[in-house]
C-alpha positions, -999 to +999 in steps of 0.1 A: +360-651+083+349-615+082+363-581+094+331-562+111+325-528+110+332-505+136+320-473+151+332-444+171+358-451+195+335-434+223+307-457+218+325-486+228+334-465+262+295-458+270+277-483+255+298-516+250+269-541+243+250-516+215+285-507+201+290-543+195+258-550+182+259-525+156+293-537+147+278-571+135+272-574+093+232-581+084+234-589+050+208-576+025+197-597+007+189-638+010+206-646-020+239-626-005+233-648+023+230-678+006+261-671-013+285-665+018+265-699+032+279-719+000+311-707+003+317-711+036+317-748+024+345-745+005+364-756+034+348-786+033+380-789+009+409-789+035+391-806+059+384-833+030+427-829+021+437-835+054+412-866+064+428-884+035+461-873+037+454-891+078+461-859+095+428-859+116+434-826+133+440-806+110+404-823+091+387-817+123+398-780+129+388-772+093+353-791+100+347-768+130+353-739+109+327-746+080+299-752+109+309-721+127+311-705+094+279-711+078+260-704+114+273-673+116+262-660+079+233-678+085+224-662+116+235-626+109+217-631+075+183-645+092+184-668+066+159-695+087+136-667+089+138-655+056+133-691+040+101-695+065+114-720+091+117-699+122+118-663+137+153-639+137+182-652+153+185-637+189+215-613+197+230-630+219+233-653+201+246-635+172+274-621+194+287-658+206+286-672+174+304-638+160+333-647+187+334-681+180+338-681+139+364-653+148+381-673+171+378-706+151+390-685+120+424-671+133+431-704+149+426-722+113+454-694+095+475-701+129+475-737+122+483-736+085+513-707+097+526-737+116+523-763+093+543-746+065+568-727+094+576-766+108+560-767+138+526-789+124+549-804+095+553-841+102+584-843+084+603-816+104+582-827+138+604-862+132+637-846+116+669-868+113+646-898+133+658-930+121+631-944+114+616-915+091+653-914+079+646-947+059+607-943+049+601-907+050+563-913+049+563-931+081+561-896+096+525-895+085+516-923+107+534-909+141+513-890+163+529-856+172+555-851+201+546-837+232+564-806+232+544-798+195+509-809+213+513-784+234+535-751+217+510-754+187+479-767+197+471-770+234+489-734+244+469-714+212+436-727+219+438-717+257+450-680+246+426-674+219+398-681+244+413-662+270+417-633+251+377-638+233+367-637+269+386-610+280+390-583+248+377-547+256+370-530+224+357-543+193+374-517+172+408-529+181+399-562+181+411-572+145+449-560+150+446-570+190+441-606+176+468-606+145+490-596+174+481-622+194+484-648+165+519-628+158+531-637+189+522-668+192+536-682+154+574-669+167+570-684+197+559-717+186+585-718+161+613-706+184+604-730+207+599-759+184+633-752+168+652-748+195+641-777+214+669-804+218+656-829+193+653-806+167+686-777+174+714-796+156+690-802+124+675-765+124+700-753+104+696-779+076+664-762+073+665-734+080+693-725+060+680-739+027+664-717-001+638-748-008+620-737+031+619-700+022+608-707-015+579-725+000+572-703+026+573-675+000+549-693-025+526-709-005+520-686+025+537-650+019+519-643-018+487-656-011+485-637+020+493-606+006+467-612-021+442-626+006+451-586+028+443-572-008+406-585-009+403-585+029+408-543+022+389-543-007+359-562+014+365-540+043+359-505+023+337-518-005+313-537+023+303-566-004+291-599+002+305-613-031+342-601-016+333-622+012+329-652-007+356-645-026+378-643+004+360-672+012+373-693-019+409-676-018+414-686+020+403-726+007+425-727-020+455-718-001+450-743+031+445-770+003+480-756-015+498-754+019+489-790+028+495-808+001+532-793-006+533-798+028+530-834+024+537-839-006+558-872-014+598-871-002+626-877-027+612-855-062+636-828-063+616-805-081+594-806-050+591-777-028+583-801-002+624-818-003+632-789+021+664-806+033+677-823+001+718-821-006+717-803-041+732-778-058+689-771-068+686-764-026+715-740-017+725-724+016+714-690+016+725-677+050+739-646+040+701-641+027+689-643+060+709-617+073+689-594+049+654-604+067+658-580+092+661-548+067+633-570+048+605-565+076+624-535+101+621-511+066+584-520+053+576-516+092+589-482+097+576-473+066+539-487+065+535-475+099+543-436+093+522-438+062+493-455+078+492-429+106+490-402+081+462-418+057+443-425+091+449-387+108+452-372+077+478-348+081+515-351+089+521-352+124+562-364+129+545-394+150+574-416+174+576-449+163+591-459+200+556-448+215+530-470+192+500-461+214+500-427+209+493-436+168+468-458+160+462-477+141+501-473+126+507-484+162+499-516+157+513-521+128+544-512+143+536-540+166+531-564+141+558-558+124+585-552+154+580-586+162+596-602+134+619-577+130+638-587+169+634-624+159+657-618+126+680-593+145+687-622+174+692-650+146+712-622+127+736-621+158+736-662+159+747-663+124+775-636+129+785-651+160+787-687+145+819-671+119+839-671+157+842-709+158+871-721+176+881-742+143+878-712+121+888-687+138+907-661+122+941-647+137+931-613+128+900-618+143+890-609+183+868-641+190+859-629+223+848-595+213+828-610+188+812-632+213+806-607+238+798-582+214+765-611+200+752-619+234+748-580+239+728-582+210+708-609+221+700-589+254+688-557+231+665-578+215+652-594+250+652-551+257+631-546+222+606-570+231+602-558+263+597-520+247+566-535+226+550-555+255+552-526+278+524-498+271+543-463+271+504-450+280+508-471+315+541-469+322+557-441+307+590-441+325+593-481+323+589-477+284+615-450+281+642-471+302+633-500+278+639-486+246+669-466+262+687-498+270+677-516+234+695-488+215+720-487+236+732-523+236+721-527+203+746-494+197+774-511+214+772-546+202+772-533+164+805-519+177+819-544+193+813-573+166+826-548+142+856-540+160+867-579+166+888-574+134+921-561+143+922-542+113+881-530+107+890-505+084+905-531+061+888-533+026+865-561+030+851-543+064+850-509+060+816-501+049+806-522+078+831-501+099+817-470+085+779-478+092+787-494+131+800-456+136+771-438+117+750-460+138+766-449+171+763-410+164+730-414+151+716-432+179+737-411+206+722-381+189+685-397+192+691-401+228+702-361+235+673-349+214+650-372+235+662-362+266+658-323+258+627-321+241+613-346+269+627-320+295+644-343+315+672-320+317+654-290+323+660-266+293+646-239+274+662-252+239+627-253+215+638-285+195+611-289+161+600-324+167+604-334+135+646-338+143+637-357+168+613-382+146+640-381+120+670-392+141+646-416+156+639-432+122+671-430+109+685-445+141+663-475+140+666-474+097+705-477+102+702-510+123+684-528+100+708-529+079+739-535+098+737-571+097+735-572+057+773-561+063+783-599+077+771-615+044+804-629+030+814-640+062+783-657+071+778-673+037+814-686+039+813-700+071+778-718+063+790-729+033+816-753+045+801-762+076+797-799+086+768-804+077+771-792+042+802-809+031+786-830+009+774-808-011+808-811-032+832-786-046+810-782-074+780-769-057+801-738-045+793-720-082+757-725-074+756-712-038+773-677-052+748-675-077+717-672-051+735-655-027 
């Protein structure tokens, strides 16, 4: 897999075709080309891990990828004609194989983003089945449900090849794609969780620090290290950073399938996701931290990426991406994740309301009311990202309008459903719902006055307006890290916990 370079902006408007030509890599040399050829079959690797391991899919996906791989440097490279056997390879096709080991290549890092996430995983595709309850590695011989034949394999395949056919500019195409494959990991895994085999054994999983620990270790570093080289290919232009990425990218499908599948029952195995131990704790309150953990970095990266890219300081609106590329798309990118935590934030806050344990100086309906308004800003956020402010101005405005609005009112309602919010244990949480509600009501008369739509003749700088903007969306982020105790608590002695033991309570305040 290999990021192309890219030219002028204008010259994909007048000349698509040439634009994308020159956008393909030639490499220099034939033994640079040889080089990316071997390592392209490294993959040979996965493919080899998963054959034996019976998962024929995921051998056959990885198969594809090492002959669309080494066609693609061969053909680029001219490596038939350089070695004597045959004449240059002909554009076009250089340009469909360049699609095709794109497309082949993002659909390989969406699989394995499935199989550690749950979705691929044969072990969480068959959760709490009997059958798999007494031999766990029975799962390895059942062919996949329905519901996961189509969410993670049937549905991404028809996308990625509508969008190969259908994508307009080759400079965008990179972050048009990781947006694409962003979309289409959380809803796979929304969808696969929430399904009605699976809902009443998410939380076993989902809950535990053993999922997250192998998420972190076998999909979150590596990538990061992966981006690192993929940058350092990208501005350095070098083959042997190609093959490098080529080896990294191997190593890490073989990692992620074989903890993946690793045997059930060792407890020092990443793999035992949903063991009872005091070694596997509930970290719920954790969770409630994701949504700072990728709405922060977001903001952040973004504003920082629009400078280094405009190179000046320019006070750019995170709530109108387009107008700041490429920080737009990170904003995107990031956004995305950041709703998804925010709407499980609100079902963990709203699961402390159970009718069992409800508090009497607690206002269980406020709380309720107060999470399904949340729910409905997120539906609102999502609808803000999908909808290009550039096209529909107005449409984008009353979008974001109504997430910050609802978002505003259902920090204030869940916080208020304690009779007494300014109580000890709830006052920092009181204190930040109300900072939240000034700051985004303040947002909101800035926007309307510098936008004119009150006519005025107030000159408002526009950097107030981008700093109530970031402070407003800053603020919400962390308003769920507030519910931690609660959360934690309430998790902690839920059914499906309880036989964890009295003595395993220690533990689970020690990784909170």
């Amino acid at each position: 897999m290999v990021i192309t370079k890219t030219v002028p902006s204008d010259a994909f408007a007048v000349q698509p075709l040439i634009a994308f030509d020159s956008s393909l890599p030639r490499s220099s040399d034939e033994s640079a080309v040889l080089l990316l050829v071997c390592t392209s079959l490294f993959f040979l690797v996965p493919a080899r891990t998963s054959f034996l391991l019976g998962r024929l899919w995921h051998a056959w996906v990885f198969l594809l990828l090492v002959f669309t791989c080494v066609a693609y440097h061969a053909c680029n490279g001219d490596l038939h004609s350089r070695l004597g056997v045959g004449g240059s390879c002909p554009d076009e096709m250089r340009q469909l194989l360049t699609l095709i080991h794109h497309g082949v290549a993002y659909f390989c890092l969406l699989q394995m983003a499935y199989l550690v996430l749950g979705p691929e995983d044969p072990h969480m595709q068959w959760i709490d089945h009997p059958v798999v309850l007494d031999t766990p590695r029975s799962a390895l011989a059942m062919a996949p449900p329905v519901d996961v034949l189509v969410i993670s394999r049937i549905l991404p395949t028809i996308t990625i090849v509508c969008f190969l056919g259908a994508f307009s500019s080759w400079e965008d195409f990179h972050w048009q794609m990781i947006i694409l494959l962003d979309v289409l990991v959380l809803f796979g895994c929304s969808v696969f969780w929430l399904h009605r085999d699976r809902r009443a054994s998410m939380p076993k999983v989902l809950l535990r620090i053993r999922f997250w620990r192998r998420l972190w270790n076998h999909c979150a570093v590596p990538l990061f290290l992966s981006t690192f080289i993929l940058v350092v290919m990208a501005g350095t232009d070098s083959d042997v950073m190609h093959s490098v990425w080529h080896v990294i990218l191997s190593a890490v499908a073989v990692s992620i399938i074989r903890v993946v599948h690793h045997k059930r029952g060792d407890l020092r195995s990443e793999s035992e996701v949903t063991n009872v131990s005091p070694q596997n704790p509930v970290v719920a309150r954790v969770l409630l931290g994701s949504v700072a953990m990728f709405g922060l970095p977001t903001l952040l990266l973004s504003l920082i990426i629009d400078w280094w890219s405009v190179g000046y300081w320019r006070w750019p609106m995170v709530s109108k991406p387009t107008h700041q590329r490429p920080g737009g798309y990170f904003v995107a990118i990031g956004a995305l994740p950041t709703l998804v935590a925010q709407a499980v934030a609100f079902w963990l806050i709203g699961s402390t309301s159970d009718s069992s344990h409800t508090c009497p100086e607690e206002i269980a309906l406020s709380k309720r009311f107060g999470c399904l308004i949340g729910y409905v800003s997120v539906a609102f956020g999502m609808l803000t990202i999908a909808i290009q402010d550039s096209v529909f101005p107005t449409m984008h405005t009353l979008c974001m309008i109504v997430f910050l609005c609802s978002m505003m009112v259902a920090t204030l309602l869940t916080t208020l459903s304690a009779k007494n919010p300014f109580a000890s244990s709830t006052r920092v949480r009181c204190i930040l719902s109300l900072t939240i509600f000034i700051s985004v009501l303040g947002f909101l008369m800035l926007l309307i006055l510098v936008q004119q739509y009150v006519p005025n003749s107030y000159s408002i700088p526009r950097s107030l307006l981008a700093m109530s903007e970031y402070t407003a969306l800053a603020l919400q982020t962390i308003w769920p890290v507030t519910w931690g105790p609660e959360v934690q608590a309430r998790w902690q002695t839920h059914k499906i916990f309880r036989s964890f033991g009295s003595r395993s309570v220690g533990n689970y305040e020690r990784w909170a």
